[in-house]
C-alpha positions in Angstrom: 9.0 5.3 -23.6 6.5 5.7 -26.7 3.5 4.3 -26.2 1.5 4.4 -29.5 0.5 1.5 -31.4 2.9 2.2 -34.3 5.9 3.1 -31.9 5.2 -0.2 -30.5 5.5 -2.2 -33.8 8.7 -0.1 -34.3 10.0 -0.2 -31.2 9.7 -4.3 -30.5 11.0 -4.8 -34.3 14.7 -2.6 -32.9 14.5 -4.1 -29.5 13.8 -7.8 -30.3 17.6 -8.4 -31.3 19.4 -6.5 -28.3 15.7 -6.8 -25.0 17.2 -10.4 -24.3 20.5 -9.1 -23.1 19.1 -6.0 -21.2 17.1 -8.2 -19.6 20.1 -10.0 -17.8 22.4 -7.0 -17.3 22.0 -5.4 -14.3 23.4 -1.4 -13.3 24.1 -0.4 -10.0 21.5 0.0 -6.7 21.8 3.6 -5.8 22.1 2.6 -2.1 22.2 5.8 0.3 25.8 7.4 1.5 26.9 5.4 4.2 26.0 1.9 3.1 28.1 -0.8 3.5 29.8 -2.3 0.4 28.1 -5.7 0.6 24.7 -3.8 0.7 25.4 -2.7 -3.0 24.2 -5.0 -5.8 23.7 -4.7 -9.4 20.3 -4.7 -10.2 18.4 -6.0 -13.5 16.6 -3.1 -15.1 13.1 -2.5 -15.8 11.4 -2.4 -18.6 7.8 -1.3 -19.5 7.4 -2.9 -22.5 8.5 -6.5 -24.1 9.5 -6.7 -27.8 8.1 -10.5 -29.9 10.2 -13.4 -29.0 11.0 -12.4 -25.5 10.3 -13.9 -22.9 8.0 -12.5 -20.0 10.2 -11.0 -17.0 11.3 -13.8 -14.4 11.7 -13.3 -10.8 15.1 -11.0 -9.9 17.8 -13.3 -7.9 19.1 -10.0 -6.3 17.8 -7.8 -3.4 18.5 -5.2 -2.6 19.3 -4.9 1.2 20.3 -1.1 1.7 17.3 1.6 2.6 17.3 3.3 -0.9 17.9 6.7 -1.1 14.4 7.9 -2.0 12.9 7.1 1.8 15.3 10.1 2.9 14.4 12.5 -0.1 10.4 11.6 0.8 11.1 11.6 4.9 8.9 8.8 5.2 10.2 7.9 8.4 8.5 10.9 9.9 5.4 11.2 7.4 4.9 7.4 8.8 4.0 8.5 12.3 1.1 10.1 10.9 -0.2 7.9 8.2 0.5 4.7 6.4 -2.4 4.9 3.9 -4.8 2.3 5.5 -8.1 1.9 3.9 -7.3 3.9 1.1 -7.8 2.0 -2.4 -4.8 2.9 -5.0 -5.7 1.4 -8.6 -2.6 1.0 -10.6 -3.5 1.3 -14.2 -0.4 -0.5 -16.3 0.8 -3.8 -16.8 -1.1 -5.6 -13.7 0.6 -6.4 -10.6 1.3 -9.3 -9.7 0.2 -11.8 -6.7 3.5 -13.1 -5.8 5.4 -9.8 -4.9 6.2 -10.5 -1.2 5.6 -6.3 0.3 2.1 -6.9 -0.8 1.0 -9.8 0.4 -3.1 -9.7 1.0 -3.3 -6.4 -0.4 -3.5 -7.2 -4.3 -7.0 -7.2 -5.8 -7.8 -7.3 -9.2 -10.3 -8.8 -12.2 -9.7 -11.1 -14.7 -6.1 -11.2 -15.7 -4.7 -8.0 -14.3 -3.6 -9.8 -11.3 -0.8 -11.3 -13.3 2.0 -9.3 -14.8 4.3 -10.7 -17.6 6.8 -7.2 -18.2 6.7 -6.3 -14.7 6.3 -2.6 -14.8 2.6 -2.8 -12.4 4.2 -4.6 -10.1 7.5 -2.9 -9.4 5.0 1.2 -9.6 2.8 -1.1 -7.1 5.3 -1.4 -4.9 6.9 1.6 -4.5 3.2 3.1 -3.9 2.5 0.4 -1.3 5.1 -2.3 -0.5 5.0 -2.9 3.4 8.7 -3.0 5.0 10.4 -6.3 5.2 12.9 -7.6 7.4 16.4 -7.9 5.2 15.0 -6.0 2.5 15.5 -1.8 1.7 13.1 -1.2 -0.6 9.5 0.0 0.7 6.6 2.2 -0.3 5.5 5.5 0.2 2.3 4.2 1.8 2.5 0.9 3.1 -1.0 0.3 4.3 -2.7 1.2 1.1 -4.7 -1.7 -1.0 -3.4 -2.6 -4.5 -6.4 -2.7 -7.3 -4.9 -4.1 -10.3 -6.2 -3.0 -13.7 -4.8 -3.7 -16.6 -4.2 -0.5 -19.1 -2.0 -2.6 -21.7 -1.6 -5.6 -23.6 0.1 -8.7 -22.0 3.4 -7.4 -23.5 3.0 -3.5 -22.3 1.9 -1.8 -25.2 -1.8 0.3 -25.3 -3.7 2.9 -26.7 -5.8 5.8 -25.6 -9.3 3.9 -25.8 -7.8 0.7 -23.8 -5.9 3.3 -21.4 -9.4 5.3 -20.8 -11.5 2.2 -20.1 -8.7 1.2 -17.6 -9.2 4.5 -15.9 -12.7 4.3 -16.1 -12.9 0.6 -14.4 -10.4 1.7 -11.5 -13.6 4.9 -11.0 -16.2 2.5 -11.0 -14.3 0.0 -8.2 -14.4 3.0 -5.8 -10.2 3.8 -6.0 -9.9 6.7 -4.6 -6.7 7.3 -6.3 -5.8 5.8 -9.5 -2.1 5.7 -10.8 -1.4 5.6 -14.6 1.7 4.4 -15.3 2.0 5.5 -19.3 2.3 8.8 -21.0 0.8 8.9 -24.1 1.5 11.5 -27.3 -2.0 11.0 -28.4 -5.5 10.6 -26.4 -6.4 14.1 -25.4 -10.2 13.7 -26.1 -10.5 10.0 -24.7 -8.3 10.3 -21.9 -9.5 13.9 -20.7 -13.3 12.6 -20.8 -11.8 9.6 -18.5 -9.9 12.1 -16.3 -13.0 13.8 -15.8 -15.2 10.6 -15.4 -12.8 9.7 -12.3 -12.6 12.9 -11.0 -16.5 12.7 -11.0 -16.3 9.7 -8.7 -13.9 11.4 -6.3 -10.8 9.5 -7.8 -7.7 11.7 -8.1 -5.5 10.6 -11.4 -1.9 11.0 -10.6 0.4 10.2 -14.1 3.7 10.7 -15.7 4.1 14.1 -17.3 6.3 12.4 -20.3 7.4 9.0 -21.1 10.5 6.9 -19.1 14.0 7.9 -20.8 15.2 4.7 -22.6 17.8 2.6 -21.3 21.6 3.9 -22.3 22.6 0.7 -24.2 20.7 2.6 -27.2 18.3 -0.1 -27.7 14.3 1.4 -28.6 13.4 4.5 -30.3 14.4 8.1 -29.2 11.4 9.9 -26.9 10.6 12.5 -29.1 10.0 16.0 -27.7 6.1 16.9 -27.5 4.8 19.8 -25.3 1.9 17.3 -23.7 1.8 13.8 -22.9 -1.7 11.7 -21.6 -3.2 11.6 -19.3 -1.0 13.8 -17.2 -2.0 17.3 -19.2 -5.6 16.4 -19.0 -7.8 18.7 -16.5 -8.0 17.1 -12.7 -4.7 15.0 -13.4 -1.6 15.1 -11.5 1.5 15.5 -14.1 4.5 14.2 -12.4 8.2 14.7 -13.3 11.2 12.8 -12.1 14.5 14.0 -10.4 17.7 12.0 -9.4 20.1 11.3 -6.4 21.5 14.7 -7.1 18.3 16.5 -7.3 18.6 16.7 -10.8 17.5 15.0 -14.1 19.1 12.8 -16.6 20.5 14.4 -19.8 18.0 13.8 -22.7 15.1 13.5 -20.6 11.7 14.7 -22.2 10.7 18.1 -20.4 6.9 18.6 -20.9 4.8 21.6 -20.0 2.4 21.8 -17.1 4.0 19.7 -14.2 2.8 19.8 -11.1 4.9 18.1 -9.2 8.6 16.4 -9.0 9.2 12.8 -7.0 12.2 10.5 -7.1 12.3 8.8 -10.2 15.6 7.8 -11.2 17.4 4.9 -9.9 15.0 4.1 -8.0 14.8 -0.1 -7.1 11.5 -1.7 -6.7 9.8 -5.0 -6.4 9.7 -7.7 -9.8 6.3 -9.5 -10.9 7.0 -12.2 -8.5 9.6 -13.5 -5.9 11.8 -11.0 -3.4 14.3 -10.0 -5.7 14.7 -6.4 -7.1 14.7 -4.4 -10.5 15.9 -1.1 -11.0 14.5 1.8 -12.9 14.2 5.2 -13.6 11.7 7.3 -15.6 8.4 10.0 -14.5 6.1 7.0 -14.1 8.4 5.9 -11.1 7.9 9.3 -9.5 4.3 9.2 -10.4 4.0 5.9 -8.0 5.8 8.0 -5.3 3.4 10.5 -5.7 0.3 8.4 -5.6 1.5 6.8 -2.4 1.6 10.3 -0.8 -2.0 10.9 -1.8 -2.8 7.6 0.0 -1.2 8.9 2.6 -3.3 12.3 2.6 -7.0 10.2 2.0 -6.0 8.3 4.8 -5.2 11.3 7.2 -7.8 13.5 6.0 -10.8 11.5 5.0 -13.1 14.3 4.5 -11.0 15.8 1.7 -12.4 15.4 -2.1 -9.7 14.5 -4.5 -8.9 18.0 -5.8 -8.3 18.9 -2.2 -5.9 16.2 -1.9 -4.1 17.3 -5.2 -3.8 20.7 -3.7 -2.9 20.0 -0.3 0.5 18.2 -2.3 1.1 21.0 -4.6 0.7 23.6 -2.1 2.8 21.9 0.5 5.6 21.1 -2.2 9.4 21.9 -1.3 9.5 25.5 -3.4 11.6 24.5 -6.4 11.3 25.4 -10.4 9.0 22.2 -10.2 8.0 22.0 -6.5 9.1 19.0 -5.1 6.9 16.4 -3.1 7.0 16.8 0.5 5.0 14.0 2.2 4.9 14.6 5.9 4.4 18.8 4.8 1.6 17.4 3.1 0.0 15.9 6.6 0.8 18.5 8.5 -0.5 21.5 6.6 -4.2 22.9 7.5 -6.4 21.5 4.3 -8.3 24.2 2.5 -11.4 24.4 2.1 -13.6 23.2 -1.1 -13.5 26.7 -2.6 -9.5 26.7 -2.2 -8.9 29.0 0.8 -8.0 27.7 4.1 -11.0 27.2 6.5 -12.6 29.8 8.5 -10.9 30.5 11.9 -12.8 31.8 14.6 -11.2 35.3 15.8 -9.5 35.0 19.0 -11.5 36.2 21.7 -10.1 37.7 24.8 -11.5 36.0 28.2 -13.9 38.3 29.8 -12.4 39.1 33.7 -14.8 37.4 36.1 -17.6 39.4 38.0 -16.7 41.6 40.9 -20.4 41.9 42.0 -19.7 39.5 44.6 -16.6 40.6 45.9 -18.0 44.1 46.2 -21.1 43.6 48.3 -18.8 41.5 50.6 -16.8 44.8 51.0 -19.3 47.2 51.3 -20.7 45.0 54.6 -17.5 44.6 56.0 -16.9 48.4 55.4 -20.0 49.1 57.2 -19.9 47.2 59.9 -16.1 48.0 60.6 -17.6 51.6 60.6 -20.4 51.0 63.3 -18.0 49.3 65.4 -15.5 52.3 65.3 -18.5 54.8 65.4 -19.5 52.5 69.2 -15.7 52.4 70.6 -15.4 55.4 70.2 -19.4 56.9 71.3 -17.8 54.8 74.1 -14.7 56.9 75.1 -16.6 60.1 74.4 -19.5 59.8 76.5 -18.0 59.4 79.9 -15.7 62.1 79.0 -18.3 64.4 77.7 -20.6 64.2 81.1 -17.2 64.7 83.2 -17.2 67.9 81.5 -20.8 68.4 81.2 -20.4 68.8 78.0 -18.4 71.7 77.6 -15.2 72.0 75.0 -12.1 71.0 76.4 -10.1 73.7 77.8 -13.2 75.8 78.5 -14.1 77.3 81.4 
């Protein structure tokens, strides 16, 4: 979705007539194969951004109970045996996140008012980065034992600009994140938002962001996302630019293709967390893969302490599934040997064949036991001969 200040005005001015009744319809949970029928509900859908008039997103009345199908794209299940993200600080730069969201309970900081989230959009990237399992419920995050810093990069009704997007990145730096989502693409911004890219990536903070905007909603409602080779902050130097892909493994038609990805993460029909209460939203768009992708580099600080954020960024592009974008691969990513700071694996010392053990030992041992199995065949038979010799008073046998 745009995200300039004048495709704000124009988009709430369309979407002011038609946002109230998207707001109550609801599209299908993409729940995995296999899942029972009553495990399928319609979801309401997302939004990132709230037109004048409407009112601020309540809590969804539906859950969704089936394991979506993005845990089995990511194999969680198995990256989970080797991390869960503790003690790794995420800052999600968007909407806020809010308190009340059940799969991150006690993990939500924030200042001022960035703890509170009126679209939504915060919370829901929040929890798909962190949200802890819950009993009843199929929806979790990447990392699950990752904190939560809120910090607001928009208005109270979703909309921004580059300086207010750069300070936010800037704030989430200075709190000591050591990864900092952005959940906004931006057409404009390249000098503020690469100098804030660079400012983070000076306090070890990796930036993980969409590569282009979320695709719009089908019902036609909001402007078209028009087609731009770079979108910001995800093109700026030190970022990671994120696509989306689908169920299928592919993307939806009309979607905006930037250059300069890095990586592709499940993005599209994707169901997540609301602003408050257990119920469920569904969404699709890069910024939702961007949240997958930021909980994998929770997962990474937490495994590998001692890696600096470009380290982390590489040891997720370099482990990727091999694909025209490489996909992410999570538990590849926490199994593969880090590299070192200059980008090459580190040093292995050459295998070195055991040296045999010393025979010194073993040798002087023989050379007695030779020796004095000699003397004492040297004395039997000294004592044969002699007896025999003076019989024959010492002359040859068989001489006269």
């Amino acid at each position: 979705m745009r995200r300039t200040a004048s495709a704000s005005r124009h988009h709430s001015a369309r979407a002011s007539g038609v946002l109230a009744v998207l707001l109550l319809s609801a599209v299908p949970f993409a729940a995995p194969p296999g899942a029972r029928a009553a495990d399928r509900v319609e979801l309401p859908v997302l939004r990132s951004e709230l037109g004048p008039g409407v009112p601020c997103t309540d809590a969804s009345v539906r859950t969704a109970k089936a394991r979506p199908w993005t845990v089995g794209a990511l194999g969680l299940t198995r990256a989970w045996s080797l991390s869960r993200g503790a003690g790794v600080k995420v800052a999600v730069v968007d909407t806020g996140v809010g308190r009340g969201v059940p799969a991150l309970e006690g993990r939500v900081s924030g200042a001022g008012d960035a703890t509170t989230d009126c679209v939504g959009h915060g919370s829901f990237a929040a929890a798909l980065i962190a949200g802890a399992p819950l009993d009843g419920v199929g929806p979790v995050g990447v990392a699950p034992g990752a904190e939560i810093l809120a910090v607001r990069g928009t208005q109270e009704r979703g909309a921004t600009t580059p300086e207010r997007l750069a300070d936010a990145v800037r704030e989430a730096a200075d709190a000591g994140a050591g990864v900092i989502y952005v959940g906004i693409a931006l057409e404009s911004g390249r000098t503020e938002l690469s100098r804030a890219v660079a400012y983070a990536a000076r306090k070890d903070a990796l930036v993980v962001a969409p590569a282009a905007p979320d695709v719009l909603p089908e019902d036609g409602s909001g402007d078209p996302v028009p087609a731009a080779p770079w979108y910001w902050p995800a093109a700026a130097p030190g970022a990671l630019a994120v696509q989306d892909y689908g169920p299928g493994g592919s993307r939806p038609e009309g979607a905006p293709v930037a250059t300069g990805v890095d990586l592709a993460a499940p993005g599209d029909a994707v169901a997540g967390a609301g602003p408050d209460g257990s119920g469920h939203f569904i969404g699709s768009g890069s910024s939702l893969a961007a949240a997958h992708v930021a909980g994998a580099a929770a997962l990474v600080r937490a495994r590998h302490p001692g890696l600096t954020a470009r380290q982390v960024a590489r040891q997720l592009t370099s482990s990727a599934y091999p694909a025209d974008v490489p996909r992410l691969d999570p538990y590849a990513a926490l199994t593969t040997l880090p590299q070192s700071r200059r980008g090459s694996a580190p040093a292995q010392q050459a295998a070195r064949r055991a040296e045999p053990p010393s025979t010194a030992a073993r040798d002087r041992a023989l050379l007695v036991a030779g020796a004095g199995a000699g003397v004492v065949l040297l004395t039997a038979a000294a004592a044969a001969a002699v007896p025999r010799g003076r019989a024959r008073r010492w002359r040859p046998a068989g001489g006269e």
